[in-house]
N, C-alpha and C positions, 0 to 999 in steps of 0.2 A: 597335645593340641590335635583336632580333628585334622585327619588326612582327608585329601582330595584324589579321590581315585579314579583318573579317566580312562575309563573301558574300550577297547576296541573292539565296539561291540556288535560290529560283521565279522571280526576277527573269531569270536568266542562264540557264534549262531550260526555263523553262516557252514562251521565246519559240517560238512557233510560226507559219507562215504563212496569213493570215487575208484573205479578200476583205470587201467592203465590203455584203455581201449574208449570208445565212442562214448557218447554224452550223455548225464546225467538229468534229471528234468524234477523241474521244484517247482512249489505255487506260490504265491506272495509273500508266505510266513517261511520259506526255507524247508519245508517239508517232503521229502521225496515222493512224484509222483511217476507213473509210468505214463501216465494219456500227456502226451505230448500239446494236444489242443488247449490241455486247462494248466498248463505253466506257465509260469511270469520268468524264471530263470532257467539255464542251464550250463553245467559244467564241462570242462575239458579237461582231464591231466596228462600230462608227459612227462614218462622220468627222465631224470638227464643226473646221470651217474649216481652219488649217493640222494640226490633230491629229485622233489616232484615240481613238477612249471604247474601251478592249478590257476587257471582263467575262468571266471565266472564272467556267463552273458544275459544281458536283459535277453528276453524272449525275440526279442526283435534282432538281435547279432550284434548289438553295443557292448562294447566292455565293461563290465561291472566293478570288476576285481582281477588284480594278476600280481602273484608273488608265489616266493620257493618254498616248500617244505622237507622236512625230513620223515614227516607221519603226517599220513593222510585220514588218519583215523577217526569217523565222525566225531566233533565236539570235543577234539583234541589236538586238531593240528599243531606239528610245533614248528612256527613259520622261523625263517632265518632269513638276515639281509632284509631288504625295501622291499615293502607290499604296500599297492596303490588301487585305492578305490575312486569310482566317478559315477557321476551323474549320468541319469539318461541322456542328458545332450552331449556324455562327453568329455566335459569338464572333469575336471580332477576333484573328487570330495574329501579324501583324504590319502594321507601317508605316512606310515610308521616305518622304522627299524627294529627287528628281532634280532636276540642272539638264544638260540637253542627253545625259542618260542615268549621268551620275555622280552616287552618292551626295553630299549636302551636306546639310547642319541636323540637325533633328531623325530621329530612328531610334529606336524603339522596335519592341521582341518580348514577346510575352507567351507564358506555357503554356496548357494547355488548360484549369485550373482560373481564368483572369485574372490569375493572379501576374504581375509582368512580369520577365523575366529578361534585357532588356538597355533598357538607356536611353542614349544615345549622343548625340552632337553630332559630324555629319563634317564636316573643312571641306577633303576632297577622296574620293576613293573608295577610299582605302586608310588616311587619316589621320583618326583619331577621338579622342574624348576621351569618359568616362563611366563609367558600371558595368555589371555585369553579376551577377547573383543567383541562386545554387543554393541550394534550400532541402530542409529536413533529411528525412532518413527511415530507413530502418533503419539504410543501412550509412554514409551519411556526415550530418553537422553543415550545419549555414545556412552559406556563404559570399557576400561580396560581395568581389568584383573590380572593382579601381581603375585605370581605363587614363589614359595621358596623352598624347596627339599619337601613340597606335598602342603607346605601350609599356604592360607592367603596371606602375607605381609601388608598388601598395600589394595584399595580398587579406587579410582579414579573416574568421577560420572561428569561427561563434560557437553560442552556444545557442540560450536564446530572448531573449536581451536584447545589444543589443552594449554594453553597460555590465556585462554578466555576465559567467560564463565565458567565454574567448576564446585567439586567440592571432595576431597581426599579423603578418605577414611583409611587410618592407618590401627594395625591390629599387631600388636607388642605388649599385651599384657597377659597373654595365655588363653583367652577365649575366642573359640574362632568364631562365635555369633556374636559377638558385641565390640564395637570396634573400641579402644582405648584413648583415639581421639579423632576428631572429624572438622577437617580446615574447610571454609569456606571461603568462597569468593566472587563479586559481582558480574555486572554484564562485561566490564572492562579489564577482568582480571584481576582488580585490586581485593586485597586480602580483607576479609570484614571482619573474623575472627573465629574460634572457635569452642569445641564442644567438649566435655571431658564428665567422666562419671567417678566422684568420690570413691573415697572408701567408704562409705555409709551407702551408697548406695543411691545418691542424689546426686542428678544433672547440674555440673556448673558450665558458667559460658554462654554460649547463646548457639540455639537451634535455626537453621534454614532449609524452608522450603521451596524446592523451585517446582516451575510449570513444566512442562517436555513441549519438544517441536513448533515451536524454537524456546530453547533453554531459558526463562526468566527468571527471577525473586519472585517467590511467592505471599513467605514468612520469614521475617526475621523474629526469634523468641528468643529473650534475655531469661539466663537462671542465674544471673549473677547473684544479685540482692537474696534479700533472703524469704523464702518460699516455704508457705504453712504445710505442703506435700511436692512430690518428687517428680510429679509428672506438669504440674504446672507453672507456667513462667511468671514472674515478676513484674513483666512487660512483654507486649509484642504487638507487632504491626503487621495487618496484610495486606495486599496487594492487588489491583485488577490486573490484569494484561496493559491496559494502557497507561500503567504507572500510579494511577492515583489509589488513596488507601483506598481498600475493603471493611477493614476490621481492625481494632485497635481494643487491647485488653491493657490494664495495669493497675497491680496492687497496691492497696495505702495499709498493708498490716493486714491486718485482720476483717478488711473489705476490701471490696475490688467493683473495678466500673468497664466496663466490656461496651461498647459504640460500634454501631455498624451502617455504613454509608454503598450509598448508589452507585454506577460508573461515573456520575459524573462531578463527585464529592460532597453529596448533600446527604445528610445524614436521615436515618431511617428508622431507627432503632436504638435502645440502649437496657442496661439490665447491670441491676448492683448484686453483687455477690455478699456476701458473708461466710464468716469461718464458723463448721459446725464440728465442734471439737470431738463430739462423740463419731463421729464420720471421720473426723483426722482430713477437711477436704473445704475448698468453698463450695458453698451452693448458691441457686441462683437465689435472690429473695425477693426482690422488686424489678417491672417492668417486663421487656419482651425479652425470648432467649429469642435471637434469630439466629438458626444456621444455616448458613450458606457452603458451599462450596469451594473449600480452597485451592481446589485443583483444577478449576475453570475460569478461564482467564474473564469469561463475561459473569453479569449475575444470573448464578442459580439459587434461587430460596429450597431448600430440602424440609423446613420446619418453619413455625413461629411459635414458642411455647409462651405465654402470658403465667406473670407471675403477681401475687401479691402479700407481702409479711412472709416469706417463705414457704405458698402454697400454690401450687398451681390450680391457674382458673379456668386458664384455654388452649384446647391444642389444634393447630393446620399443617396438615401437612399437603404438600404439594408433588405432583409428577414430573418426568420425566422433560415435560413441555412446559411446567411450571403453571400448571393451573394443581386449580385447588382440588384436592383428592379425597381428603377427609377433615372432619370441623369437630373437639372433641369437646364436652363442657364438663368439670369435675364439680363432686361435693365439698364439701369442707372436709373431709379426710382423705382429698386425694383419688379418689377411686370414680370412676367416668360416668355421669349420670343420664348422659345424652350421644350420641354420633350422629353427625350430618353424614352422606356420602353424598357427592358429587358425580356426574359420569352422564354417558348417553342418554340414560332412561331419565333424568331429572334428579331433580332433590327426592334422597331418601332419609328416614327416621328411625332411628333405633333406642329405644327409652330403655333404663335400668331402674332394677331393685334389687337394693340389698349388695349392690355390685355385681349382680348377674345380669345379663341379657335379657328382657321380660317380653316388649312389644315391638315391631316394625322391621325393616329390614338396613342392613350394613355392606358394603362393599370395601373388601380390603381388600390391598395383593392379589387382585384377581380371581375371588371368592366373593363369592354372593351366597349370605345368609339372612334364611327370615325367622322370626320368631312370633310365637303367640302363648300369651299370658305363661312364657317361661320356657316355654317347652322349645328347642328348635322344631322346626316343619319343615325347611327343605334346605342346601346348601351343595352350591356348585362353582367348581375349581374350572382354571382354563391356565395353559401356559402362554408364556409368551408369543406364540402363533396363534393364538384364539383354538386350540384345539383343545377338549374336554380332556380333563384328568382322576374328576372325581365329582360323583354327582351321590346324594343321598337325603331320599325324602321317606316323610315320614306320613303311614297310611294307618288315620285314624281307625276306620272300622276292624283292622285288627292290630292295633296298637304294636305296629316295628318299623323296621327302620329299612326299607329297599335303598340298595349301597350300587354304586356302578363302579369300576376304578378304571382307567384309562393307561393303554402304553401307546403314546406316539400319535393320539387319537383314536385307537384301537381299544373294543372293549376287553380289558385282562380277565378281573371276576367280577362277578356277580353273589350276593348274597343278601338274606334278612339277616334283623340281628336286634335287639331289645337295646344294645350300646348306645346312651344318647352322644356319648361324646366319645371319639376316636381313640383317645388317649389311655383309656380307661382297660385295667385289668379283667384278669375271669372272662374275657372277652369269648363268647360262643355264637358259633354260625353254622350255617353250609353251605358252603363257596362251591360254586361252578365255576374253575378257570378257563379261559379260552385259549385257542393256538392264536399263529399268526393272521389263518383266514379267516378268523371269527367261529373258527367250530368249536363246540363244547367238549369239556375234556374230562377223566374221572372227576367225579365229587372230592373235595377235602373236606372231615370234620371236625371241627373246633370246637373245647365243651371246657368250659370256665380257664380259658387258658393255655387247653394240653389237644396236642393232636391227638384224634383217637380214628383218625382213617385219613386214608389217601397220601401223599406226597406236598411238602409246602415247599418250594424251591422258591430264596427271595434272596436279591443283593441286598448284600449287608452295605454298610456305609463307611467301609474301607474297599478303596479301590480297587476292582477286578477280583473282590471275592464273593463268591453265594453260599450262601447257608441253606441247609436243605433239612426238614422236619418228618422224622415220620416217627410209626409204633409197630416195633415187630416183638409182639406177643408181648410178654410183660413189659418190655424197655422200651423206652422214651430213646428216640433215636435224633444227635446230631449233629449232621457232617459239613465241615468245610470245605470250601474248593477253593483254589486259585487256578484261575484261566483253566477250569475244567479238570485239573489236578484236585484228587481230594489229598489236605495236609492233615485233617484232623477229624477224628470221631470221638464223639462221648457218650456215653451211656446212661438213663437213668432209670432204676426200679418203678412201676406203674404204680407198685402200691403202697410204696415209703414213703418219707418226707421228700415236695416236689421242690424242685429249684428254682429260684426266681430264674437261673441262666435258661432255663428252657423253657419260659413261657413267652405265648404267642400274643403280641398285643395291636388291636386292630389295624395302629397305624404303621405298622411294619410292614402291610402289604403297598405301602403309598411311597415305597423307597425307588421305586421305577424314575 
């Protein structure tokens, strides 16, 4: 079973190398510096017979950290007895027990309001038993998490009472991602019933959703009966905030009738499904799919897909505020022959052939593209601030594509490029990157793919790593980094078989 391994982890960073004389001076990340003015920490040790007293202070002379060692040796201390860490105001943020530098006994964490969010007993430094406490706020409910010798046993997601609404997830069958079975229960406490996953690999019981702050029924979903696939229920009901249904699903075999009502129980919508055997699944086949929001106590529409004979005829999708954002109309095979966008500037048009993009303009997701007789001509990105992240038009009289990319609102690079579409291989340019003040910085250049000059330094899309591209003489060079650690280099011949792992494709520069 997966172990749960809670790190003390000022304990294992924060070691730093300390003389037996005057104070040490650190920056935010625990770094030794000597300029006193640019520290956020500093240290003090005292030996006191075979150990060392080490007190870490906020910059300002608050206590940080105070407990005993026997090696003060950076990134190795080996603490013994009670070390207690605190907040800038003071407060106590945590406390552990060492013996010879491994956790043992008592362990407690607290937040910064005094909650405490873990209470533990270790009886080695990776094997603990205890709980652990999230407490409620807009987007999730109270939880208490039940470890036993390193595994989770038990978590409990409640309201304001654990005798109240609730719902138990109990995990005794060996997997620590999938609970083995999941007890629910109403606003009153009363038990409604529960959830359990065969041996086949199909939900039986019934499923509940609640709402957060304050705790309600959202869904109830029955997998009792029996169900043409394993993710979908036989029946289910859902719920507004103010008790009345939302949504009402239930199969008769081999069709199903899905109904969806207003706050104030008048119905709105409805949509028959069918079993498509070659799918193994229902689909929709007649009427409106309307999806709403199950996790919002009022109505939110997200969609209205129109269906007919098992075709879709029309799609709406809606924003954030619930207006209408885009309007889609399909051919007889399904594929989009028309786009409305909706927004500031009015109604716009976007006509298809063939299933491509041919005539007018589209706004999706904060993209704005136009096209003519096929070709894109201009398309401009904004994030959620309304600041620019990527702008790229297209300048007929010499037939390419002027690219802008954006960090933060800041221009990154600049480039032409023949690429109609970002996605697309062989991709060749020359990129001007910019610094942070807008200055221009060496050329990079890109030729079907392969760097053949300059430096590409770009996050990858695992967290806090960059991948860095260059060509030093015949090799294809490429390095990883974490937090500025390089973990990895590869190498590859200029003039052998290329790699797909080392090709550059436009839109790897839009990972900012």
């Amino acid at each position: 079973m997966k172990r749960f391994f809670i790190v003390s982890a000022f304990a294992l960073c924060q070691g730093i190398y300390a003389q037996s004389q005057g104070a040490i001076y650190f920056d935010e990340e625990w770094n030794i510096i000597k300029d006193k003015k640019k520290a956020s920490f500093y240290r003090e040790t005292t030996q006191q017979g075979d150990y060392y007293l080490i007190k870490d202070y906020y910059i300002n002379g608050t206590l940080q950290m105070e407990g005993k060692a026997s090696d003060k040796t950076p990134n190795q201390e080996v603490f013994e007895g009670k070390v207690t860490w605190y907040y800038p105001d003071g407060k106590v943020s945590m406390v552990s027990n060492f013996s010879k530098g491994a956790q043992v006994g008592e362990h407690k964490s607290y937040q910064e309001d005094g909650r405490i969010s873990q209470d533990f007993i270790y009886k080695n430094y990776a094997v603990f038993s205890g709980k652990s406490y999230g407490y409620e706020n807009d987007y999730q409910n109270n939880t208490i998490t039940e470890y036993k010798d390193g595994d989770v046993v038990k978590m409990t997601t409640y309201g304001k009472s654990l005798q109240g609404i609730r719902f138990e997830e109990i995990y005794a069958g060996g997997d620590p991602y999938t609970a083995s079975e999941v007890k629910y229960y109403d606003e009153n406490g009363k038990y409604i019933g529960s959830q359990k996953i065969n041996k086949d690999g199909l939900y039986t019981g019934i499923n509940v959703k609640y709402y957060a702050s304050p705790m309600k029924v959202s869904c109830i979903e029955n997998f009792s009966g029996q169900s043409t696939t394993y993710d979908m229920p036989t029946e289910s009901k859902c719920y507004y905030g103010n008790g009345k249904l939302k949504k009402t699903y239930k199969s008769h075999g081999k069709t199903a009738t899905e109904v969806v009502y207003d706050e104030s129980g008048k119905k709105i919508g409805s949509l028959e499904y069918r079993y498509d055997k070659e799918m193994d699944m229902m689909t929709p086949y007649n009427g409106e799919k309307i999806e709403i929001d199950l996790y919002e106590k009022t109505k939110k529409i997200i969609s209205i897909l129109t269906y007919k004979n098992g075709k879709g005829l029309e799609g709406k999708y809606f924003d954030q505020e619930g207006e209408l954002q885009n309007q889609y109309f399909y051919d007889d095979e399904g594929g989009a022959k028309e786009i409305w966008s909706f927004g500031n500037g009015g109604k716009q048009v976007l006509t298809y052939r063939d299933g491509l993009p041919y005539n007018g303009s589209v706004i999706e997701g904060g993209a704005q593209s136009t096209y003519k007789d096929g070709l894109l001509m201009e398309t401009r990105e904004v994030n959620m601030e309304g600041k620019p992240t990527y702008e790229k038009k297209y300048d007929e009289s010499k037939d390419i594509y002027e690219v802008k990319i954006y960090s933060d609102g800041k221009l990154k690079y600049y480039y032409t490029t023949n690429n109609r579409y970002d996605e697309d291989a062989y991709f060749s340019a020359e990129i001007t990157p910019f610094d942070d003040k807008g200055k221009p910085m060496s050329k990079i250049v890109i030729k079907d793919g392969k760097i053949e000059k300059g430096v590409l330094k770009l996050k990858s899309y695992v967290d806090a790593e960059t991948v860095e591209y260059s060509k030093k003489g015949k090799w294809y060079v490429k390095r990883t980094y974490v937090e500025k650690e390089l973990v990895k280099e590869e190498r590859f011949k200029s003039d052998g078989d290329y790699s797909d792992y080392f090709e550059i494709y436009e839109i790897m520069l839009r990972t900012e």
